[in-house]
N, C-alpha and C positions, 0 to 999 in steps of 0.2 A: 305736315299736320298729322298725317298715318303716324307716322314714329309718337309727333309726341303725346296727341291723344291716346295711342294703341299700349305706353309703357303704362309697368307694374301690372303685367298679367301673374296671376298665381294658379288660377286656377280655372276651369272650362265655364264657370260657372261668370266670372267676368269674362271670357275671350269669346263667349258665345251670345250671350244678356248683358253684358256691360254690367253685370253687377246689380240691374235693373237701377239702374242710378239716372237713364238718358232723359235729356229735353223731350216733351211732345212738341214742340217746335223745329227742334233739330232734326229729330225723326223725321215729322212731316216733310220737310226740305229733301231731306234723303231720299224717301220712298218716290217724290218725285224728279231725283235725278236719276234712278232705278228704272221707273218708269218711261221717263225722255231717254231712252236707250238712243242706242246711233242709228238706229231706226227711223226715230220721232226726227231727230236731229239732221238726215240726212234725205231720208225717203218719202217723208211725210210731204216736204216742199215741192215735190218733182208730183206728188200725185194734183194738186193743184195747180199745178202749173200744167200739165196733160188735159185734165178734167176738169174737176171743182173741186168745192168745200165738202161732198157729201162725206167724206170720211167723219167732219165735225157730229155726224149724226148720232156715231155711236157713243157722245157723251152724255147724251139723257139715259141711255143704260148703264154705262160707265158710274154716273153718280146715285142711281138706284140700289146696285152693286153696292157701292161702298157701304151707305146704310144699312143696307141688310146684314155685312158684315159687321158692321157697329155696334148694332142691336142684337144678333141671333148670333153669330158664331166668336166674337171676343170673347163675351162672358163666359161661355163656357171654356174658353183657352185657358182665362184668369184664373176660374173655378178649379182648372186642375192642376194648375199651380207647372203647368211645363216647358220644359225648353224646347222643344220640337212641337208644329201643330200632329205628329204623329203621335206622339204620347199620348194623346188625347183620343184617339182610337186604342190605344189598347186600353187605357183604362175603361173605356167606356164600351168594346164588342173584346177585346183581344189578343192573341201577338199575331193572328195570322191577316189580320184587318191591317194592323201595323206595320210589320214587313212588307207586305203588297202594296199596301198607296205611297210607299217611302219609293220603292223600287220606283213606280210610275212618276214618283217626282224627279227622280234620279233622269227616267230617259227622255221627261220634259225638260226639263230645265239644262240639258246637254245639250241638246239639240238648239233648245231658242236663245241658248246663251253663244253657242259658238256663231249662231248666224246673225247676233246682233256686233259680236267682234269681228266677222267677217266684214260690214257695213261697212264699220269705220276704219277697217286697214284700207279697205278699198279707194277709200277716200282719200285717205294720206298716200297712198300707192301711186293715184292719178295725179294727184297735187303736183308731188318732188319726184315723179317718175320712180321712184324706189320697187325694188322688189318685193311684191305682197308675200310671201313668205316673213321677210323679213321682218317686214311691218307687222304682221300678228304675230310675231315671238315676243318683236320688242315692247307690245301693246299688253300681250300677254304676261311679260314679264315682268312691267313694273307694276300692274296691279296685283300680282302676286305676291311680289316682294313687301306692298303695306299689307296686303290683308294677312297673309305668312306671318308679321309680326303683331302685329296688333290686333287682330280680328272685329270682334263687330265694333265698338269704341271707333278704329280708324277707318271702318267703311262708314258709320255713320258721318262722324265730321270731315269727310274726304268728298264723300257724297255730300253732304253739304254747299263746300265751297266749290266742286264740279257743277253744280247744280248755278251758283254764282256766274261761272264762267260762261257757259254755256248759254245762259238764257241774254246774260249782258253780250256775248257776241250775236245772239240773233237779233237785240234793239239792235245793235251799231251796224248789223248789213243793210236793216231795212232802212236806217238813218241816211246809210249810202247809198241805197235803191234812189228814195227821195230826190238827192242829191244831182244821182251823176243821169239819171232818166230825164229826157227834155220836155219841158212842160212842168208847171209846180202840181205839187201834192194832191189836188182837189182833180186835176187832169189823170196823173196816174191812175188815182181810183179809180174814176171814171172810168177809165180805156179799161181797165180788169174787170169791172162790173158790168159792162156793156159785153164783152166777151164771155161772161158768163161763167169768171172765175170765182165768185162769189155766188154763188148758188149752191145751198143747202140739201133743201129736202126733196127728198121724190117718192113721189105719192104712186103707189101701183100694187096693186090685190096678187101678183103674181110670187109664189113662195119663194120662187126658185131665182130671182132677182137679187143679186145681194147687195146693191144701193138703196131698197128700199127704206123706208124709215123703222116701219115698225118689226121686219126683220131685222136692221142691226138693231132696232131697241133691246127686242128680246136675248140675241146673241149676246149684247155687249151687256148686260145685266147679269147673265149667267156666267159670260165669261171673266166679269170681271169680279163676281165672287170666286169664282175659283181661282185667280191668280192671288189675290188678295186676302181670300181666306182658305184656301187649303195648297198653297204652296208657299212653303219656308221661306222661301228667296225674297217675299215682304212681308209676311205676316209675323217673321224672325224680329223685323224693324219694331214692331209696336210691342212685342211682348219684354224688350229693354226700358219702358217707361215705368213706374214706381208703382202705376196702381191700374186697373181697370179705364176708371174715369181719364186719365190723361193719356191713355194707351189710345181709346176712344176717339178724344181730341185731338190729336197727331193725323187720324184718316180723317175726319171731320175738316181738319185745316185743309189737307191734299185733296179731299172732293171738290171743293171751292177755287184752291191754288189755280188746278188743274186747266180747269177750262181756258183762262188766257192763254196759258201755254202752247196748247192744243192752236189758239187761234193763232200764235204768233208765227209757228213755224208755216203755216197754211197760208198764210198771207206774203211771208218769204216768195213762194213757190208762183202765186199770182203776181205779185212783182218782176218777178224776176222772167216770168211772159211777157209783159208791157216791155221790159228792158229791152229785148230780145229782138220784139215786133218794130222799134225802133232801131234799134243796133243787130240787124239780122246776119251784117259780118262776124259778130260775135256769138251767134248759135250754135249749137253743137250740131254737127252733119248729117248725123244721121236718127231716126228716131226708132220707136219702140219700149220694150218695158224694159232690157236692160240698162240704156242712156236717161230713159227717163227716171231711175232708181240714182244713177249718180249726174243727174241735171246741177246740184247745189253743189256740188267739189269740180264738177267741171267748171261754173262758176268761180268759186273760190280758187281757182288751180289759174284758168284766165282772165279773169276780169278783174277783180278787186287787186288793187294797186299794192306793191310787197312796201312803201315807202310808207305807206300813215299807219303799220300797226296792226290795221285790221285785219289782214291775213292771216299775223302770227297768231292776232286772238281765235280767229274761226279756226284753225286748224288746231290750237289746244283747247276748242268746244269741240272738236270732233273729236279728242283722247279723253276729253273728260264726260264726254257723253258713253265712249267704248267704256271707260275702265269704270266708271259708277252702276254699270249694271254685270259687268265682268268681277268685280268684288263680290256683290251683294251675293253672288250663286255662289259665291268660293267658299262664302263663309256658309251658307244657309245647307251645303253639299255637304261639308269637313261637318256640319252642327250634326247632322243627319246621322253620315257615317259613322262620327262618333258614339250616338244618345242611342240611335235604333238600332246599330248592330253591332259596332265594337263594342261598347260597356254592357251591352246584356248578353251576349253572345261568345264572345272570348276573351275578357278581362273583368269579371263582373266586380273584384275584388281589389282591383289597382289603386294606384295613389292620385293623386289629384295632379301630381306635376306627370305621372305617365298618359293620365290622361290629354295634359292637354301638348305633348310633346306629341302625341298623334293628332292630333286634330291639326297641329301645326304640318303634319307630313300629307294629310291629309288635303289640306287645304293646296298645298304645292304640285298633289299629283292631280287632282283633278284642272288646276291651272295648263298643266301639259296637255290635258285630255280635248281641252276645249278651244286650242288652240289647233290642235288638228281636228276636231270634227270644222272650225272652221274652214281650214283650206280646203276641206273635202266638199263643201258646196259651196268655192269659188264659183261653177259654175253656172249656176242658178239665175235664172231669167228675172224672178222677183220674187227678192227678199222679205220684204214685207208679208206676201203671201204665203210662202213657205212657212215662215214664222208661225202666222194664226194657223196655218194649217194642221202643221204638227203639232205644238199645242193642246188646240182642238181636242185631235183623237183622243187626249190621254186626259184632257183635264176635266172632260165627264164624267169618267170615273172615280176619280176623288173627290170633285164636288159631292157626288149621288152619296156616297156612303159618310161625308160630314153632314149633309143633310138628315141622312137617318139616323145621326147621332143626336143632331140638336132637336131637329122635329118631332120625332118620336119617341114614346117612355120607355117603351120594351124591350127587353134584353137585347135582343138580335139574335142574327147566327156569326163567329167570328167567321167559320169557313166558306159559308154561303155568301157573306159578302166579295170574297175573294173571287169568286164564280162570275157574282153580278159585276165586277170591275174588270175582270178580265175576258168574259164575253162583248161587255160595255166597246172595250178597246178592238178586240178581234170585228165586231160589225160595223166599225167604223173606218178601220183598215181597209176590209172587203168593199166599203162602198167607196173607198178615196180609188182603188188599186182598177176597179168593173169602171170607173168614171174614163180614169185614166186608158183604159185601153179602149173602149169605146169612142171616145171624144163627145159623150154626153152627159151633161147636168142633168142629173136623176136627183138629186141634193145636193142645194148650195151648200159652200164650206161653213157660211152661218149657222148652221143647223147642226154640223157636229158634234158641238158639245154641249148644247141643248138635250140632243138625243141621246147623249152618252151619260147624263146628268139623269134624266129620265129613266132610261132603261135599268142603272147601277140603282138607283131609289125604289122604283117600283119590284126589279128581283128580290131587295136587298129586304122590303116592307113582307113580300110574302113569305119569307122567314121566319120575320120575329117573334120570338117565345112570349114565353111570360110575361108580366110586369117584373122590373129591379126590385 
């Protein structure tokens, strides 16, 4: 599907926007195979089956989030007619606004991209006993190889049909849950709700709590404007749609999509507790946060039977969950590379096929890049935390200064907000690094990019000049 949606590129302008020709259906579909990284797909089932559902909390912010982006920072994407949401800072404070938040998208999107490929080598690692080296080369290499030829075109519809596979493999384990768990269906629930696998919300006035409710509300509302609207890696997705209005529609559908989603893998993880608590020979031995991150491929690896199929399907949900969010960075990185610093910077007068014959080289080396920052936090306790963590620090800063672009009329300062993004980042560093040796929660991880969103707006407001 890469090759054949990805042929007759000519020019950056289809290998990066599709031409603006895409489905806001197919889109939508995409952004949430992007989204169900091998994260969602892997780690999300092991956190309920540990604990609960409260993770499901952070989708009341989650879908706050996307509206806001719907409403207040598309239109201005559309408005400026570009291929990068960076472009959009420079027209609107700068090049030095521009450069700066590209770069911080650069050292987010390396990081949460290599540790969501990490996820799922891990997985397949455990499964066929195979060497994780191996495994994230080969994982990394064939997503490189469609996005390398086809660019956004074959991440969109690749991501699509990943997006098929994966969610169709998670009905059919829970179909087997059902099944091979003794006692019918109305028993299983039971036994997981009674244990308190199905418990949501938790109500507590304490800030520094991070399961509360209306701390993740807040967290995931911020955070999930800043993933969505000022990092490339999806907000690349919608700006391939023909017009504003259906660019719109495409996150409009993924707000709504989402939430099943979200509840299906969650429900894996409490299943697959009852399974456990009856077939306690088949447990995994030992517990903690690293067992409990791959609970669902220790599953898949022993339990589920390699004769009906299902296996082979979960195990290409685990590569189609790695390589649809391993795409989307390859392209939204090569887009980057190319619009905010190769073509203004050192080709500003090349042809259109030089252009995109870099964006093609481009797309290939950061493929390598992110296949060893993987290996490089094999060793990581939990994945999933790491992920929001790093993140975190840096996506308040980009947030804070799209804010000041879309919220406020007045010029700006382009240099001042560079100040306010990269103090933003340096105090949230200091306060992850003084946690860390201490062994105390002074602030929760939620709050990082809150405060980092905060601090880059408010530097960024006592700037601003004139009225445009």
């Amino acid at each position: 599907m890469g090759l054949w949606f990805g042929r007759g590129e000519r020019s950056t302008h289809d290998y990066f926007l599709g031409g603006k020709r895409q489905h806001w259906l197919v889109v939508g579909m995409s952004i949430i195979a992007t989204e169900v990284s091998a994260l969602t797909f892997l780690i999300v089932p092991g956190r309920s089956f540990e604990d609960d559902c409260w993770y499901l909390q952070m989708y009341a912010g989650s879908f706050v989030g996307r509206l806001l982006v719907v409403y207040l920072l598309l239109p201005a994407f559309y408005g400026g007619a570009v291929t990068t949401v960076y472009e959009y800072l420079g027209q609107r404070f700068g090049p030095w606004t521009r450069v700066t938040a590209s770069l911080l998208f650069f050292a987010s999107r390396i990081v949460g991209s290599g540790i969501r490929l990490l996820a799922a080598s891990l997985a397949i690692a455990l499964v066929f006993d195979w060497p994780l080296t191996w495994v994230v080369i080969g994982a990394a290499g064939v997503a490189v190889a469609y996005t390398t030829f086809g660019g956004i075109k074959a991440i969109i519809w690749t991501d699509a049909l990943q997006a098929v596979v994966f969610l169709t493999g998670g009905l059919a384990v829970i179909g087997f849950l059902f099944v091979a768990t003794p006692g019918n269906w109305v028993a299983n629930l039971s036994s997981a709700y009674e244990a308190g696998k199905f418990h949501t919300f938790t109500w507590d006035w304490n800030p520094n709590n991070d399961k509360v409710f209306w701390v993740l509300l807040i967290h995931a509302t911020v955070q999930t404007m800043a993933a969505l609207g000022a990092d490339q890696d999806l907000t690349q997705r919608m700006l391939t749609c023909p017009d504003l209005r259906r660019g719109q529609r495409s996150l409009i559908f993924n707000a709504i999509a989402g939430f099943p989603v979200v509840c299906l893998f969650l429900l894996i993880g409490a299943l697959i507790y009852v399974y456990y608590q009856v077939q306690p020979a088949a447990a995994p031995l030992a517990e903690g946060a690293t067992e409990r991150d791959r609970v669902f491929a220790h599953f898949i690896g022993t339990v589920i039977p390699s004769t009906w199929g299902l296996k082979g399907l979960l195990v290409a949900g685990v590569f189609a969950a790695a390589m649809s969010s391993l795409d989307s960075a390859l392209g939204a990185m090569s887009s980057t590379a190319v619009t905010d610093f190769y073509r203004p910077y050192a080709r500003p007068d090349a042809s259109p096929a030089h252009y995109l014959r870099v964006a093609r080289w481009f797309t290939f080396l950061f493929g390598v890049l992110l296949a060893f920052v993987a290996l490089a936090f094999a060793g990581a306790d939990d994945l999933l935390k790491e992920a929001f963590g790093w993140v975190s620090l840096i996506f308040g800063g980009m947030l804070g200064v799209f804010l000041l672009g879309v919220v406020t009329k007045r010029r700006g300062h382009d240099r001042a907000n560079v100040v306010a993004m990269l103090t933003s980042v340096a105090i949230l560093v200091a306060i992850k690094f003084v946690q860390e040796c201490t062994g105390t929660t002074y602030i929760a991880w939620p709050w990082w990019v809150v405060i980092g969103t905060a601090w880059t707006f408010g530097v960024g407001v006592c700037f601003c000049a004139k009225r445009r």
